[in-house]
C-alpha positions as CSV (number, residue, x, y, z in Angstrom):
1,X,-61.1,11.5,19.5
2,X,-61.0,13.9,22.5
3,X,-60.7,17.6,22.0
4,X,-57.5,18.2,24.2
5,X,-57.1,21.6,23.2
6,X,-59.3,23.7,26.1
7,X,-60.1,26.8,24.1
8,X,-61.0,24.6,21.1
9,X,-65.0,23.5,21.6
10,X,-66.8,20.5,19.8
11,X,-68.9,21.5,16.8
12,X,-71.9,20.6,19.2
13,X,-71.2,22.8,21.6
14,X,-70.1,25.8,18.7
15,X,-73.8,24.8,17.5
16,X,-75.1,25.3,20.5
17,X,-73.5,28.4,21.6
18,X,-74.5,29.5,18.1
19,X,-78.3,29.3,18.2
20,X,-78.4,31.0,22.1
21,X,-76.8,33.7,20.3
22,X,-79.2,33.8,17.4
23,X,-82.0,33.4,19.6
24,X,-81.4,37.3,20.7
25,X,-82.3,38.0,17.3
26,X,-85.1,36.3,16.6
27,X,-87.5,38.3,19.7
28,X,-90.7,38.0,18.4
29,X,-93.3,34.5,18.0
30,X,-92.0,31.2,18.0
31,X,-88.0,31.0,17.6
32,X,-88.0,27.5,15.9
33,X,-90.7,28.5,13.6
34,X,-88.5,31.3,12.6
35,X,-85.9,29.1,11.8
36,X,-87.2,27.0,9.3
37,X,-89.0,29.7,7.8
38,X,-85.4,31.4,7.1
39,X,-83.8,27.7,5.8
40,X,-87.0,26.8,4.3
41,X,-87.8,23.1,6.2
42,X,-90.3,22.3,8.7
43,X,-90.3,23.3,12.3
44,X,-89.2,19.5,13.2
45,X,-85.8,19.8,11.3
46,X,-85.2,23.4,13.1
47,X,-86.0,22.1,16.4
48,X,-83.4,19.0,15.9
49,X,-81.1,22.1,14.5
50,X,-82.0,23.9,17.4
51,X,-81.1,21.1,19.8
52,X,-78.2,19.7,18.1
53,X,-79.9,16.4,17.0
54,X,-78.5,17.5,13.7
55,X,-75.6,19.3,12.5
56,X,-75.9,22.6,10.7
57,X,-74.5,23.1,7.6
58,X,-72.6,26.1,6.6
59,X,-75.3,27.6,4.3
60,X,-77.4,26.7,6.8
61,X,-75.5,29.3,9.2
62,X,-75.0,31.5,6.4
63,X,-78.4,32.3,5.6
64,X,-79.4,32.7,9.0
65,X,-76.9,35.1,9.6
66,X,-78.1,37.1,6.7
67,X,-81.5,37.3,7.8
């Protein structure tokens, strides 16, 4: 189903939106390794996080918000 509503976005693009805006807060090293350190996985899973290859969860969002 389309969106039709134009200041409504996809969850893929909120996703995407989300982590360019994370990124600023993550300055130093490697950004996905920084990720999965924070949700505990691998770099693999935060890159496909990263990339939205895979959804992020809510907790997922939540703890990196709290970091």
């Amino acid at each position: 189903m389309a969106n039709t509503h134009p200041n409504i976005q996809g969850s893929e693009e909120v996703q995407e939106e989300f982590f360019k805006n994370l990124k600023k807060f993550f300055p130093d090293g490697n950004y996905a390794d920084q990720v999965a350190e924070v949700l505990c996985i691998s770099r693999d899973p935060a890159y496909r996080r990263i990339r939205g290859w895979k959804e992020i969860t809510l907790a997922e969002v939540y703890k990196l918000m709290r970091h």
